[in-house]
C-alpha positions in Angstrom: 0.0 0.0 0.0 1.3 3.0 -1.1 1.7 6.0 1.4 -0.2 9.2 0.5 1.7 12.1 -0.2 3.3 14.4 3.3 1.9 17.7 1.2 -0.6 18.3 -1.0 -0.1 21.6 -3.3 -3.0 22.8 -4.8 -2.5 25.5 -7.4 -5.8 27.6 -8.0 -6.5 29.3 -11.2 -8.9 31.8 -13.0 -8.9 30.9 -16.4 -11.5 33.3 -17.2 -9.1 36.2 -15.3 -6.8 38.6 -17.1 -3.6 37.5 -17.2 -0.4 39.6 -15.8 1.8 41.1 -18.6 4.5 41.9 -16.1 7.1 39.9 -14.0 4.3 37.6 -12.2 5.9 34.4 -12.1 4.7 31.0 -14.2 2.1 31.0 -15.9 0.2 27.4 -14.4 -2.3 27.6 -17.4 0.2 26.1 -19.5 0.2 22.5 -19.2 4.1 22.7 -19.8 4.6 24.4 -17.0 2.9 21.9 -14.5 4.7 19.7 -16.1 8.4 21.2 -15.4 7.1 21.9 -11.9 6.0 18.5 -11.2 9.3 17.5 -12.7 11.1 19.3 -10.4 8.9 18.5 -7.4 9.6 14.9 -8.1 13.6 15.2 -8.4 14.1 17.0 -5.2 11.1 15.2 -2.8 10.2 12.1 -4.6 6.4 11.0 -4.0 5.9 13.0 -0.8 4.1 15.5 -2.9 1.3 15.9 -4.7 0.3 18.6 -6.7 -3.0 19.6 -8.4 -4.3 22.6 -10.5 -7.8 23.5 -10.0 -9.5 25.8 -12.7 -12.4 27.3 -11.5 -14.6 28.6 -14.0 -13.7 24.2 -14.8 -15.2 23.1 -12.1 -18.7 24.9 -12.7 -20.8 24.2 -9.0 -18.9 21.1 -7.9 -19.3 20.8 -4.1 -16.1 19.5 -3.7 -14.2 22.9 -4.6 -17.0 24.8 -2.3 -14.7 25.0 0.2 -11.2 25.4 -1.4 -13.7 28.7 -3.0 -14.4 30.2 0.1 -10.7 30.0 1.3 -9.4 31.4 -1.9 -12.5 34.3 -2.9 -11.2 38.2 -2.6 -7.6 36.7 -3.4 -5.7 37.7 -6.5 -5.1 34.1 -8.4 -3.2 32.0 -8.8 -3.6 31.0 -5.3 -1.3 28.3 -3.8 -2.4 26.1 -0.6 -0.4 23.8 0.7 -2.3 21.0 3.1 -5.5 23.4 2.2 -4.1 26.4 3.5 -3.2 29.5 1.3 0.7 30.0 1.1 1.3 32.3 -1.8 -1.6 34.6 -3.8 -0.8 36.0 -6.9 1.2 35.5 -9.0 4.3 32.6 -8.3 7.3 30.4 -9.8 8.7 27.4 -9.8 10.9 28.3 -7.0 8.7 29.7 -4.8 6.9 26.6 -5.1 9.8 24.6 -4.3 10.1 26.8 -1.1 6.8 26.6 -0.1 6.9 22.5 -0.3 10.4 22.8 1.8 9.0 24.5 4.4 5.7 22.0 4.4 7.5 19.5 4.7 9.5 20.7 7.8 6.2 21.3 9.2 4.8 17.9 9.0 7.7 16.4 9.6 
């Protein structure tokens, strides 16, 4: 049996919101770039995280994103939680991201 992951990130997105054209760190609407941050995730802490993008104009009136709505509404996207609570709104990178799961991982460890 596999063990679950020691964080979960959850990146939150508006696809239907503007996007920055300054310096505002990835762009996590680009399947490319999930996929070099999950890359990198997975090179420096293996399977003890997991990472998930949530679009939410995607995920019309789901009840499962009813709460991770509430904690993200009046914050500038994209929103980043780690273990469900927010870490970094607006816009991010890769390594912020990295930091953000480093210091997680202290935590829960």
């Amino acid at each position: 049996m596999t063990e679950p992951a020691a964080v979960k990130i959850t990146i939150v997105a508006d696809s239907s919101s503007q996007h920055c054209s300054g310096n505002c760190g990835g762009d996590w609407s680009f399947p490319d770039a999930l996929d070099i941050a999950r890359q990198r995730v997975k090179e420096r802490f293996g399977d003890r995280v997991e990472i998930e993008v949530i679009d939410l104009p995607a995920t019309g009136d789901n009840p499962g994103i009813t709460q991770i709505k509430t904690i993200v509404q009046d914050m500038p996207f994209p929103v980043l939680l780690a273990n469900g609570r927010p870490r970094i709104a607006g816009g991010f990178d890769i390594r912020q991201l990295l930091d953000v799961i480093e210091a997680s991982l202290e935590v829960e460890t």
